[in-house]
N, C-alpha and C positions, 0 to 999 in steps of 0.2 A: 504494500500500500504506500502511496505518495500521498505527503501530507500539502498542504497548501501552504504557498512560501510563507503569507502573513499569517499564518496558525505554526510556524516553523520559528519564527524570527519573533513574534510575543508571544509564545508558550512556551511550546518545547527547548527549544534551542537556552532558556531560560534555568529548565528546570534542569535542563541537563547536567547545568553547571551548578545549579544549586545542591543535585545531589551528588554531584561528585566530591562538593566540600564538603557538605554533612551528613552521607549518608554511605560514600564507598567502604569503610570499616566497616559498618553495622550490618551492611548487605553481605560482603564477605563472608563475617563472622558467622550468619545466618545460612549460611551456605555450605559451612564446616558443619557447623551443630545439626542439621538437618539433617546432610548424609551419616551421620555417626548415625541418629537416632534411625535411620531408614536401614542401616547394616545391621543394625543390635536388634530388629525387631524383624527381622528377615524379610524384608517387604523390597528390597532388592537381593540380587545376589552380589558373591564377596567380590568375584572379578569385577562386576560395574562399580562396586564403591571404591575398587581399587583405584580404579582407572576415570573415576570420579576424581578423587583424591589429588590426583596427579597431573590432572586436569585444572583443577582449581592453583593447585603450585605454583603451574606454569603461567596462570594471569599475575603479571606487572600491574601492580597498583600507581605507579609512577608513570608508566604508560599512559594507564588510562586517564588520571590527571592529565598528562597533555593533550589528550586528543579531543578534539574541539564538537559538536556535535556535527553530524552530515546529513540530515534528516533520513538516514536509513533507517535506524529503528526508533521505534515511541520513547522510550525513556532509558536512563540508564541498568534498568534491571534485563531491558530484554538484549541490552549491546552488552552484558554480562553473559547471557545467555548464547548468542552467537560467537563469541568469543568459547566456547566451552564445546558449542559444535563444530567450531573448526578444531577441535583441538582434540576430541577424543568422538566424535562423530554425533549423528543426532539421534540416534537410536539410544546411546548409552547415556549423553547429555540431557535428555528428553525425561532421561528415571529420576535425576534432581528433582523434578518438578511434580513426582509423586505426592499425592497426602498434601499439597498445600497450594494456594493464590497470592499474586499478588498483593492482594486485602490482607491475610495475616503476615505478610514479609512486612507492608510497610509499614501497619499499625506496632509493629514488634520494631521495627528501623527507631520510628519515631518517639517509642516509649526508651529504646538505649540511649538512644541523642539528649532525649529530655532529663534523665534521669542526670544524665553527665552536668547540663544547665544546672540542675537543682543542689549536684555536688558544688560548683565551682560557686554558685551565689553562698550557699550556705559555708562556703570556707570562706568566703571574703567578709562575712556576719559574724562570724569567730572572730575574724583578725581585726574588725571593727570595736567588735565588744572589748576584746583586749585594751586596744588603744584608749576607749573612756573607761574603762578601769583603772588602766597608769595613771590618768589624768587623777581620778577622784583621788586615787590612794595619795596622791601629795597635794591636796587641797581638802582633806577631811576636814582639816578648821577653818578657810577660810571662808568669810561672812559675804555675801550680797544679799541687796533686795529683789526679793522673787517676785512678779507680778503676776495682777490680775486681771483682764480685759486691757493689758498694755500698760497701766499704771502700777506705782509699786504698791504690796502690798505687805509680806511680812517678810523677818529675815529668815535666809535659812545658809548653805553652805554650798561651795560647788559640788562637793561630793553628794550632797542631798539630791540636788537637780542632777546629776550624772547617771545616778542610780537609776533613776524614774527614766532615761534613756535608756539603761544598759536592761533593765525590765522589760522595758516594751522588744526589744532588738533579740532578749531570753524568748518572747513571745514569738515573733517571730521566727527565731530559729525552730524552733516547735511546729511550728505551721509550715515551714519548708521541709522537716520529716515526716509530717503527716501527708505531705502530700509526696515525698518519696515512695513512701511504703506504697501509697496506691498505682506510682506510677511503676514501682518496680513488681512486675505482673505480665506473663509472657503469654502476648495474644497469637502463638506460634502454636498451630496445629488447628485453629478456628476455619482455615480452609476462606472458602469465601464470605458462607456467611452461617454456615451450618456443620461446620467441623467435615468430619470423613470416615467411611464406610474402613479405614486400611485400621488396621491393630496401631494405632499410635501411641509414642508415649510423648504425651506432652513437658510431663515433667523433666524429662528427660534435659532435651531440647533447652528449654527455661533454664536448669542448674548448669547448661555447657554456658549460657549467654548471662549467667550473672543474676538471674531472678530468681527473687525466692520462692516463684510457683507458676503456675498458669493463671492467666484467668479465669473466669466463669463463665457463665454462657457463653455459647459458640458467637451467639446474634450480637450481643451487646462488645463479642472481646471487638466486631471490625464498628461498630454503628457507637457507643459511646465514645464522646470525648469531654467527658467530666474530669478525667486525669489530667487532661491536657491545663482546663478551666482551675482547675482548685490549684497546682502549681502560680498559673500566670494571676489567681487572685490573691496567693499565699506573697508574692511579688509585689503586685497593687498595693497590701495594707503595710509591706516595708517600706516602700519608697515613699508612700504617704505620711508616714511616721517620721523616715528619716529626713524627709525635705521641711518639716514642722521643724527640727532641729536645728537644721539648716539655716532656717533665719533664724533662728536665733542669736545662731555663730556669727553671723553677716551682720547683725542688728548690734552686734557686742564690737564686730571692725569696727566701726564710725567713729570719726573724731570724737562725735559726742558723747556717746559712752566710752569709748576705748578702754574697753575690758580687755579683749584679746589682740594678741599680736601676732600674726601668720607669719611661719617662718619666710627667708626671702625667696626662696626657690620657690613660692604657694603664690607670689604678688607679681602685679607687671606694671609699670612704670607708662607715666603719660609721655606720648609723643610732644607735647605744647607746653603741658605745666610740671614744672621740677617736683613741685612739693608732692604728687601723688605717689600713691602706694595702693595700689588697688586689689581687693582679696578674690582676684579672679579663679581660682582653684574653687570658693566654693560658690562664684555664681557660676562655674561650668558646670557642681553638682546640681545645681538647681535646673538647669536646662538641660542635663545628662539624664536625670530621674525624669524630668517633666517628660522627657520625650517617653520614655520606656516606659511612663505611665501611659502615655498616648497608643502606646506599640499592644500593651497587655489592653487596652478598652478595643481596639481593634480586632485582635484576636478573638475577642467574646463577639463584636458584632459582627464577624465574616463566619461563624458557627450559629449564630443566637438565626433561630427561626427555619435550618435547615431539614431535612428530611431523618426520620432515626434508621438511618442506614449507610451504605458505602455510596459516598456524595466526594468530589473532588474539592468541594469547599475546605475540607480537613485536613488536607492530603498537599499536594507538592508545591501550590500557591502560597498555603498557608505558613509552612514549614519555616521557611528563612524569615518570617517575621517573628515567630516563634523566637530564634537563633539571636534574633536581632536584639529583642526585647530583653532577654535573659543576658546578652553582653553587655548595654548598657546598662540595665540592673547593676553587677560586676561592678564595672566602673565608677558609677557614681558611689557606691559602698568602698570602691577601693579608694576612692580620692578623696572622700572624709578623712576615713583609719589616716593615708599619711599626710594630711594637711591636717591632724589633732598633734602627730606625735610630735612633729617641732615646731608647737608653738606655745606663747608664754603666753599666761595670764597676770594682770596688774592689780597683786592681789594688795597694793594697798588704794588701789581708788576704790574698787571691791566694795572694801571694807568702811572708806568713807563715806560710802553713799547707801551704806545697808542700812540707818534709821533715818534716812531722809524722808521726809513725806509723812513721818509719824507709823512707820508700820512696826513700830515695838508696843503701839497703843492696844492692842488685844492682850498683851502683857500686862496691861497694868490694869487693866478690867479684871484679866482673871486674877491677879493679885487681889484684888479690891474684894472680889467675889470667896477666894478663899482663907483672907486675913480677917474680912470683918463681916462678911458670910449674907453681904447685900445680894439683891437678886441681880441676873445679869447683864439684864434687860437695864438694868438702871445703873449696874455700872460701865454700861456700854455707854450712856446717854453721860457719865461723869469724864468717861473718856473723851468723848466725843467734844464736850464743853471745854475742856481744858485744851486740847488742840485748837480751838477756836481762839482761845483766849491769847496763846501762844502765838498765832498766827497774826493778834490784833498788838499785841506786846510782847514781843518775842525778846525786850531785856530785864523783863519781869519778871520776879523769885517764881522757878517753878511750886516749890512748897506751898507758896502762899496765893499761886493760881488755884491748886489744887483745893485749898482750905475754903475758897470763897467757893470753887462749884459745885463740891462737895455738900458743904454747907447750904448751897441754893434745894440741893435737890432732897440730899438727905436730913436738916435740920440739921442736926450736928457736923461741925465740920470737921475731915480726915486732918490729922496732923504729921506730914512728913517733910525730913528735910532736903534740900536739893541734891544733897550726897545718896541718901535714902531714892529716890524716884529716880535718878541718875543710875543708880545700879539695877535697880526693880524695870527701868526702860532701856539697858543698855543691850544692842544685837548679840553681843555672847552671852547673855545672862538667859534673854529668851529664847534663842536656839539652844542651851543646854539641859533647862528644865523641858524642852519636847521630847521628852523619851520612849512614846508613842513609837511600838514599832512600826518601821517601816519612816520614822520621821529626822529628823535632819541631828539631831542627838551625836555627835562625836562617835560617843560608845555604839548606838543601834546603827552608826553609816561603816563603822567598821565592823561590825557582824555582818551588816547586806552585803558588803565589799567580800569579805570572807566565802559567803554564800554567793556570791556570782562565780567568784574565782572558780568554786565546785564545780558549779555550772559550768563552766568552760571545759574542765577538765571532762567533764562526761561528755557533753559534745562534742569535743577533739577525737575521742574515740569512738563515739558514734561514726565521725568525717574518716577517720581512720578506718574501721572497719565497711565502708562501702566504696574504699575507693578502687580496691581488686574488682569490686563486682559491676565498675562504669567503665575503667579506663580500658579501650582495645585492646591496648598489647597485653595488657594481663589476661581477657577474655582469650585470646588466641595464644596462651602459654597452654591454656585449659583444654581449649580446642583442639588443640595440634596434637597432647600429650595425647587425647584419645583416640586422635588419629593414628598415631605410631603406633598404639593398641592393634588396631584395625590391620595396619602392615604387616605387622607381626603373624596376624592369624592367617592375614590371604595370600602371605609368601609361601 
């Protein structure tokens, strides 16, 4: 069959290349595992899997990188395929293709690909996590104002607010194994859309290629792409998450706060004005993620409304966006982690602007509340008034601001001296009595700190333990050893 030059030059010709970058390993490998599993269950004989075998040997994977499409055949699986009838003829070539379709080669292509995406985001979410944990561990005490709706609000500590990062990013790493485990599921042996009449072993097949099983129904292993979706939204609520942080870090560059200081290899210099210093590294994060966020909304609406079966909507269009989304994920997570590790923070402006605004005044409420056991409501209204007062005379005895609002509301007036209210309103006094786990407490940010550390360590080895079962060349250590198996018996 002759395809039509412009169905040649915007399709094919496209995918050809698309799947030679992300897809000649996993077809390969699919192609070892398959004939083991067709020799071991006698469903060929030993000479054709021999000369199967040695067949498949003899294809150059470098080769076939260079060779450009020609529109002779549809897609790279069947110029695999001719390539294998030149080579041990079509009769014997022809028994590869026993017991299975298309449909389960590529949904099984597609789940080893993805699975590898989901390793390599969730090792750069490790190496993220790391990075704000160095950070917290040497600013456990130092003080800023944390805000609320963009104004400050109360004091707390970098380590406090780092934590609440390194939680959400634990959350997430959780959500990128949850959706490993589903994606690692081997829809090999599902045939086209109803499995096969031949004695197969699926599992077989599945443990040469790295998954921990088959999947289930024959129909759903080619028509579901929920696998695909829960990955690319396990992605969505990271880069969502992490772009929230994001300004933060950018809102902290500014002259005007100038909390943070990006090391110089993070910044790039104006071409016109000297003075600048621009934290271009994390507005590349910002339009790195935004994109990838764009790339994973995409992916749901080029599936969202399709037919529940084998639609091309899923399949080799779709695939490089897939590929796309999942590297810039990567990157924007990679170009936080090293635009955190060398930079400084200015932990004494920090520190001087953590009771500005009055956000040590809940402090002195609940003082008020558990010294002289007024209701809260009313000593919120005493806080409240002395800020004002403050505001109106700010070189006024605080003591004797207090005595008079005190006095207005409660009849009797508090009696404290400005040394007294100075300690009971000072930023480290109030962030040391919050010992509310999970709060900004010295003591409770160095237990969370200790506890994420944990964390880390059990996810390292979790990233450790799946990475034999993504990376090709280990898949094809596995492959191959069964293979010599096989040579062994048919010699």
């Amino acid at each position: 069959m002759r395809f039509d030059p412009e169905y040649v030059s915007q399709v094919l010709n496209e995918n050809f290349e698309d799947a030679k970058t992300l897809f000649l390993g996993p077809l390969m490998s699919i192609h070892y595992a398959h004939l083991v599993m067709l020799a071991d269950r006698g469903i060929i004989s030993a000479d054709a899997a021999h000369a199967l075998r040695e067949a498949l040997d003899r294809i150059s994977l470098s080769d076939i990188r260079r060779t450009p499409y020609d529109g002779s055949c549809e897609d790279l699986f069947f110029y695999i395929e001719r390539l294998l009838v030149d080579s041990c003829g079509e009769e014997t070539a022809g028994r590869l293709h026993t017991a299975r379709s298309r449909n389960d080669v590529d949904m099984t292509m597609y789940r080893m690909r993805l699975r590898e995406h989901v390793q390599l985001l969730s090792e750069a979410v490790i190496e993220l996590r790391t990075a704000v944990c160095d950070v917290a561990e040497r600013h456990r005490e130092t003080l800023f104002a944390a805000q609320t709706h963009t104004q400050p609000a109360q004091p707390t500590t970098i380590a406090h607010y780092l934590l609440a990062v390194v939680e959400q990013l634990e959350r997430d790493s959780r959500r990128l194994q949850a959706a490993y485990a589903t994606t690692n599921r081997s829809p090999l042996g599902a045939c086209a859309i109803t499995g096969s009449g031949f004695p197969i072993d699926r599992g077989l097949t599945g443990a040469l290629l790295g998954f921990d099983g088959p999947t289930g129904n024959t129909y759903g292993s080619i028509a579901t792409v929920d696998y695909l979706l829960e990955s690319v939204a396990a992605t969505q609520v990271l880069l969502t998450g992490l772009g929230r942080f994001v300004q933060d870090l950018l809102l902290w560059c500014t002259v005007e706060f100038g909390y943070l200081r990006l090391a110089d290899g993070f910044v790039q210099a104006s071409s016109i004005m000297p003075q600048k210093r621009n934290p271009v590294a994390l507005e590349h994060v910002r339009a790195i993620s935004s994109k990838a966020v764009g790339e994973a909304a995409a992916i749901a609406t080029v599936v969202h409304n399709t037919p529940f079966g084998d639609v091309v909507d899923t399949e080799d269009d779709l695939q490089p966006l897939v590929a796309l989304a999942f590297r810039d994920a990567v990157r924007a997570v990679t170009l936080v982690a090293a635009s955190l590790r060398g930079a400084e923070l200015n932990v004494g402006r920090l520190e001087a602007r953590a009771a500005e605004g009055g956000t040590t005044l809940t402090e002195l409420a609940d003082h008020l509340v558990r010294t002289h056991h007024v209701p809260f409501k009313t000593a919120h209204a005493i806080a409240a008034r002395l800020s004002q007062a403050r505001a109106e005379r700010p070189n006024a005895p605080l003591g004797a601001m207090l005595s008079t609002v005190s006095g207005d509301l409660l009849g009797v007036p508090l009696q404290y001296s400005d040394a007294e209210l100075a300690e009971i309103m000072s930023p480290r006094h109030f962030v040391e009595v919050r010992t509310t786990p999970g709060g900004p407490a010295p003591a409770e940010t160095t237990r969370a700190l200790l506890a994420s550390r944990n964390q880390l360590a059990v996810d390292r080895a979790w990233l450790d333990g799946t990475r034999g079962a993504i990376r090709v060349l280990v898949v094809w250590v596995a492959v191959l050893a069964a293979l010599y198996l096989l040579q062994e018996t048919f010699s």
